[in-house]
C-alpha positions as CSV (number, residue, x, y, z in Angstrom):
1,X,-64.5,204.1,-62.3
2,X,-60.7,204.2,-61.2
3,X,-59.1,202.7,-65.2
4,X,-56.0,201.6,-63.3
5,X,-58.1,199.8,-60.5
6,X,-57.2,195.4,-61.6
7,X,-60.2,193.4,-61.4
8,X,-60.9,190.4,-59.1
9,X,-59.1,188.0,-61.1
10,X,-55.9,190.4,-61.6
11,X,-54.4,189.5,-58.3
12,X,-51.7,186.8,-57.9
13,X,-52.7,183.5,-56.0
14,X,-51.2,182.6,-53.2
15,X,-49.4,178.9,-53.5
16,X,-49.9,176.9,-49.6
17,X,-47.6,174.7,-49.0
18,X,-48.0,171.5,-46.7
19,X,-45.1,171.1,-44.0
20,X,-43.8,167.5,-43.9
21,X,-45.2,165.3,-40.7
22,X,-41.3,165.2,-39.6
23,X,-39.0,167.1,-39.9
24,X,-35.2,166.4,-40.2
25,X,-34.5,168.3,-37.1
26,X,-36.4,164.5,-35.5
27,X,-33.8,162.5,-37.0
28,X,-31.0,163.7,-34.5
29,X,-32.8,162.4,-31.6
30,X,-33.8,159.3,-32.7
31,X,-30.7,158.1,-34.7
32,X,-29.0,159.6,-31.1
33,X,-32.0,156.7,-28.7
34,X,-31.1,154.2,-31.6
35,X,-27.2,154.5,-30.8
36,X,-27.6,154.5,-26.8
37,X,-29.9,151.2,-27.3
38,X,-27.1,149.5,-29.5
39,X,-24.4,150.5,-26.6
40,X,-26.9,149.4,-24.0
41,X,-27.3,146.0,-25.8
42,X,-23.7,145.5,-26.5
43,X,-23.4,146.5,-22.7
44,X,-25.9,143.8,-22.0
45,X,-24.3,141.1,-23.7
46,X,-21.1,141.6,-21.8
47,X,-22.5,141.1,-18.2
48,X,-22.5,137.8,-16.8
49,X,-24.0,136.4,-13.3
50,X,-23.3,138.5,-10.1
51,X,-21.5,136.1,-7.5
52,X,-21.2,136.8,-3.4
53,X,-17.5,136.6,-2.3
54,X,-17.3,135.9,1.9
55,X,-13.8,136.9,3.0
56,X,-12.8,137.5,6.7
57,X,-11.2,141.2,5.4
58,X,-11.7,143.3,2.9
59,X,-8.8,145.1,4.0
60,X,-7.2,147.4,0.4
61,X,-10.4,146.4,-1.9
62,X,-12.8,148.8,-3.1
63,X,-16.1,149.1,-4.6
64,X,-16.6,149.8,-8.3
65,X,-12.3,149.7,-8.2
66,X,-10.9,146.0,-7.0
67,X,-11.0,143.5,-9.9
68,X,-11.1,139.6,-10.4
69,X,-8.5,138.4,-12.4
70,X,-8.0,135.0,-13.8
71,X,-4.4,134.6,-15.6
72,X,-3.7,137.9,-15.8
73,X,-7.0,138.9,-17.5
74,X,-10.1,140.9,-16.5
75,X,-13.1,138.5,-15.6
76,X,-14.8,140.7,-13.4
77,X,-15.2,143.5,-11.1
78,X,-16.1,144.6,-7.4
79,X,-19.8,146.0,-7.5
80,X,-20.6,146.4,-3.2
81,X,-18.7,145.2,-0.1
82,X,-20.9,144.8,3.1
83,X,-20.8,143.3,6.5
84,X,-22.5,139.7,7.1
85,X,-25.6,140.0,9.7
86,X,-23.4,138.1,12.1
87,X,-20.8,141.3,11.9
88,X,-18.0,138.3,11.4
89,X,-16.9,138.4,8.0
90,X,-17.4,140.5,4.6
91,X,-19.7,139.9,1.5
92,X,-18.0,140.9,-1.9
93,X,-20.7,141.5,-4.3
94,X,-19.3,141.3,-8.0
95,X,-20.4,141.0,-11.7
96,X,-18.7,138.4,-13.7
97,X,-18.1,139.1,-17.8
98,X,-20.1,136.8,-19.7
99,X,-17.0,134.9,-21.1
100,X,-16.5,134.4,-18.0
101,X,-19.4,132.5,-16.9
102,X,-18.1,129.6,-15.5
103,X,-16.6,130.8,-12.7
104,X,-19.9,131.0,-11.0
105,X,-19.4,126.8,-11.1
106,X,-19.1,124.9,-7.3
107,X,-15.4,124.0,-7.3
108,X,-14.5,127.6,-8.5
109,X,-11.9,129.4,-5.7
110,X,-11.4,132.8,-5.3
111,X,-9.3,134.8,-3.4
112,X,-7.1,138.2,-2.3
113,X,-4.0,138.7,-3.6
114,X,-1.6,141.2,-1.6
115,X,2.3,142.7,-1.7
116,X,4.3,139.4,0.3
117,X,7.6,139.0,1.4
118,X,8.7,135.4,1.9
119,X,11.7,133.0,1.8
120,X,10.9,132.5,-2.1
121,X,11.1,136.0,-2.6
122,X,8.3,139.1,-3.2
123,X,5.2,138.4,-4.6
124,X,2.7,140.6,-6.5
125,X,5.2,143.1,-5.9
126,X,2.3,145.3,-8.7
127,X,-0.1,145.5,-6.0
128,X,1.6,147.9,-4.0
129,X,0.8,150.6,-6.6
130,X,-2.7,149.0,-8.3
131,X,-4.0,147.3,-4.7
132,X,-5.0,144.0,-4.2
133,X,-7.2,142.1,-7.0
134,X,-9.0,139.1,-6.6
135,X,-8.0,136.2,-8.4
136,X,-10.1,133.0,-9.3
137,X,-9.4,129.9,-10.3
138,X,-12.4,128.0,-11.8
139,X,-13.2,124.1,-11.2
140,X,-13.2,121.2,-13.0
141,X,-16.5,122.7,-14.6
142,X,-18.1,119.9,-13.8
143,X,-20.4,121.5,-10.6
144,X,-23.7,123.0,-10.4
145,X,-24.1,126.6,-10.8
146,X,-23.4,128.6,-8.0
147,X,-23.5,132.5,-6.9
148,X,-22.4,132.4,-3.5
149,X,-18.6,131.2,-2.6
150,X,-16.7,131.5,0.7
151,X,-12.9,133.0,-0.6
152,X,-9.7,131.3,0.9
153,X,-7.5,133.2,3.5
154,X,-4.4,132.3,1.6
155,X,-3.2,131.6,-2.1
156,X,-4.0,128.0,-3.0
157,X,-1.5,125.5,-4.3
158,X,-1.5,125.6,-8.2
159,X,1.0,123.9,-10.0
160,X,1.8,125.5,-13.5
161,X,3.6,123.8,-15.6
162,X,4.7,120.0,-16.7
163,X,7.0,118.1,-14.6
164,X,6.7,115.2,-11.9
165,X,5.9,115.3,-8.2
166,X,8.1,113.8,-5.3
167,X,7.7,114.0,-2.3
168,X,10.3,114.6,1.1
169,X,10.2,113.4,4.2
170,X,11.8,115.9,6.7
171,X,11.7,115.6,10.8
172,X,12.1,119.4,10.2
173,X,11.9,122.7,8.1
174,X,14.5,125.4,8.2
175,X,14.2,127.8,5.5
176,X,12.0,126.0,3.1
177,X,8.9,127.3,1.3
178,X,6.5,127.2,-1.6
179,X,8.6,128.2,-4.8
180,X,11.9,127.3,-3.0
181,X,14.0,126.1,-5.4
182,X,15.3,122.6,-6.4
183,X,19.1,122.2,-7.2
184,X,21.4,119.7,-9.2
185,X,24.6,119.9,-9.4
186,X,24.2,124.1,-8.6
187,X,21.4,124.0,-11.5
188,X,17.6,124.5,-10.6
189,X,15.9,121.7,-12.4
190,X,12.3,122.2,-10.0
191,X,10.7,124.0,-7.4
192,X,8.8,123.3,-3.8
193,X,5.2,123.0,-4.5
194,X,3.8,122.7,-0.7
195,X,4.6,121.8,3.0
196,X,2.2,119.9,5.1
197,X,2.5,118.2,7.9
198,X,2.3,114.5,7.7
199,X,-1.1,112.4,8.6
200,X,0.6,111.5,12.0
201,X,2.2,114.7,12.8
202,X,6.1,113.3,13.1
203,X,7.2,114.8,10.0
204,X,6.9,117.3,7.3
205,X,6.1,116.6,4.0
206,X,7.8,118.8,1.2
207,X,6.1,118.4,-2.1
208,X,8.5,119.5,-5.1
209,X,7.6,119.5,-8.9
210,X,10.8,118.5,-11.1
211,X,10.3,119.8,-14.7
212,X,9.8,117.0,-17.3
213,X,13.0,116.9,-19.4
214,X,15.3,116.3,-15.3
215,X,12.7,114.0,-14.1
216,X,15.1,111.1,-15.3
217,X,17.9,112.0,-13.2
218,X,15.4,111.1,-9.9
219,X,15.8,107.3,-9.9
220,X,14.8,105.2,-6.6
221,X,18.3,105.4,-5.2
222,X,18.4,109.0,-5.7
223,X,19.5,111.1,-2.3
224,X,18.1,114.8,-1.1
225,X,19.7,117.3,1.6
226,X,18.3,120.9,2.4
227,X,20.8,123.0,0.6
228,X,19.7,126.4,2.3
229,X,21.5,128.6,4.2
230,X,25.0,127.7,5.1
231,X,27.1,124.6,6.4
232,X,29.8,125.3,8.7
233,X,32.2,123.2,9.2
234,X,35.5,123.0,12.0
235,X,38.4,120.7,11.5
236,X,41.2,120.8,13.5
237,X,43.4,120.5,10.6
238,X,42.0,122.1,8.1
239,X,40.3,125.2,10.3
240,X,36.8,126.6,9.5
241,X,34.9,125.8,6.3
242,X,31.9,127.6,5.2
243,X,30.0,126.1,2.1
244,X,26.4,127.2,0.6
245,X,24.5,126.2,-2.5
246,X,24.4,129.7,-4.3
247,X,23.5,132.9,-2.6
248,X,19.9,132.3,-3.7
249,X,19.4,128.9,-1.4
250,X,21.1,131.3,1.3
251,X,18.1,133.8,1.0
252,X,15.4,131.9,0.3
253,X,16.1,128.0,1.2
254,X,16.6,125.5,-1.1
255,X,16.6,121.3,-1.9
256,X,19.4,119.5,-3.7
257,X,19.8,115.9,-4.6
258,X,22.1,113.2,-6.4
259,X,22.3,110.0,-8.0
260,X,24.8,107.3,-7.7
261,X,26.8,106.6,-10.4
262,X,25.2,103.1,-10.5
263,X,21.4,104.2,-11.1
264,X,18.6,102.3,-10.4
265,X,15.2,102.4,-12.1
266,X,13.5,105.8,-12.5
267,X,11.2,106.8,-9.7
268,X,7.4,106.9,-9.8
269,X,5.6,110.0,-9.7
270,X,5.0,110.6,-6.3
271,X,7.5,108.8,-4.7
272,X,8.7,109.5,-1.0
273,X,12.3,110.2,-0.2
274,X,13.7,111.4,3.2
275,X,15.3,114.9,3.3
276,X,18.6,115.3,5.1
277,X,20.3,117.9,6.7
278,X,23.3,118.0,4.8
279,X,25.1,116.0,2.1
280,X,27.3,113.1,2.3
281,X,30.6,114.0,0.9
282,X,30.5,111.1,-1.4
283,X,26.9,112.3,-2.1
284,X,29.0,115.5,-4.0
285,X,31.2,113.0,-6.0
286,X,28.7,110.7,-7.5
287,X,28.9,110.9,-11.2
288,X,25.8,109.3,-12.8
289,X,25.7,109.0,-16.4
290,X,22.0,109.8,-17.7
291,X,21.7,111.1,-21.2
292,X,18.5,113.4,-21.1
293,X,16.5,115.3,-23.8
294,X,13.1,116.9,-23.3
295,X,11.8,113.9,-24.9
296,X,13.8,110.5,-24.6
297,X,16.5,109.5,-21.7
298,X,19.0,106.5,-21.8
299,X,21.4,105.3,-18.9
300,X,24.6,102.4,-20.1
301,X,23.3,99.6,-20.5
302,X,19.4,100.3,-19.8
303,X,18.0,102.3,-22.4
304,X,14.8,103.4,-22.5
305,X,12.4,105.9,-24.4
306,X,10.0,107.9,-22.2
307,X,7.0,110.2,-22.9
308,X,7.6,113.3,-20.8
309,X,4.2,115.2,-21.6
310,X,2.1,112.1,-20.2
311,X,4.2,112.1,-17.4
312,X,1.2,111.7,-14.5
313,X,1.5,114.1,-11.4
314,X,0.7,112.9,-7.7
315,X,-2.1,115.1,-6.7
316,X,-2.5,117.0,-3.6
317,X,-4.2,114.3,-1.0
């Protein structure tokens, strides 16, 4: 028998180990399905109710491109644009954010905004380079729910700002429009709101908004003239005389007024006056004395203390 051969027991043991259930290498794909859920949840919460959008164009808008603005800021996004069955207009199909819910409320307007050149000037001049947006303008959140709207062809009125509404009688319209400005004494104190035609059809109506701290100069005797482009005048003495607001009213059309030196009581909001042509010359040398702050106004010998931020506004009929 062999000496060096080791008996039985000699030999070393081998040791088994048991490999865990999971290994680490199992963490990275679930701690990766645990992050996508959280993003897809966060995602989630930030949708709000998909709305229908009929326009008669869709002419510069763009699926999954064209936005909905409200004051400036995001509230939703173009998803799908598509013909009507009828082949007559076009159905925007959009997702509203969640904060911005209440859009999808009856009363809520929506509509395209595009480059324009009027007598006020160039609007959404941006547009050119970004395209056209749609911008919205909720309601008085007082309506039903509602998914499906029919968008307006052009921009509604929306008055921003305080101030009071009067309104002007003319027999006719030059070179007026919305945001045309309003003059006195050479210094814009207000601006056109609207121009609509009268319930009868004999004359237009020009709505302007004065801001709050000149609504005292406008009293019930107050006088207005269409101050845009420019009065010509021949005398045989005196030869030709040419005389314009500022180069501003030339361009784009404009409204002065004045108030006799002898004032009379402040007008209502929403009082009527009848535009003129062209001034009176003693229109230009009235001198009315009306002491005015943006919160108080006194006139010799009638003083009185208004409240300029309850001043009422006379709405759109």
């Amino acid at each position: 028998m062999n000496a060096n051969r080791k008996a039985p027991g000699d030999f070393p043991r081998a040791i088994i180990k048991r490999r865990a259930v999971l290994s680490l290498i199992w963490c990275v794909p679930v701690v990766a399905a645990i992050v996508a859920g959280v993003l897809v949840f966060q995602n989630y919460k930030r949708f709000g109710p998909v709305i229908t959008i009929q326009f008669e164009s869709a002419n510069g808008l763009d699926a999954n491109q064209t936005l909905i603005r409200y004051r400036g800021v995001r509230v939703g996004a173009v998803r799908s644009i598509q013909l009507t069955r009828e082949l007559r207009h076009v159905e925007v199909t959009a997702r509203l954010e969640r904060f911005a819910s209440g859009l999808a409320h009856e009363g809520s307007v929506f509509w395209i905004v595009r480059p324009e050149v009027g007598v006020a000037g160039v609007h959404a001049l941006e547009t050119i380079v970004s395209g056209p947006y749609i911008e919205a303008l909720p309601g008085d959140g007082r309506g039903k729910m509602q998914n499906h709207f029919v968008g307006e062809d052009e921009t509604p009125v929306i008055k921003h700002g305080s101030g009071t509404e009067f309104i002007l009688e003319a027999s006719s319209i030059r070179s007026l429009g919305a945001n045309s400005p309003v003059y006195y004494r050479g210094l814009q104190v207000g601006k056109v709101q609207y121009l609509e035609l009268s319930a009868d059809s004999t004359t237009v109506n020009v709505h302007v908004l004065i801001k709050g701290s000149f609504a005292p100069l406008v009293r019930s005797n107050t006088v207005w003239w269409n101050a845009g482009g420019i009065n010509i005048n021949w005398h045989l003495l005196s030869g030709l005389n040419m005389t314009a607001e500022n180069l501003r009213a030339v361009v784009t059309g404009g409204v002065s007024f004045a108030t006799p030196s002898n004032p009379d009581a402040l007008a209502s909001p929403g009082t009527s006056f009848t535009l003129h042509n062209k001034p009176e010359a003693k229109w230009l040398d009235w001198e009315a004395h009306i002491t005015i702050t943006n919160a108080a106004v006194s006139t010799p010998g009638n003083p009185a203390t208004i409240d300029f931020d309850n001043l009422s506004q006379a709405p759109k009929p």
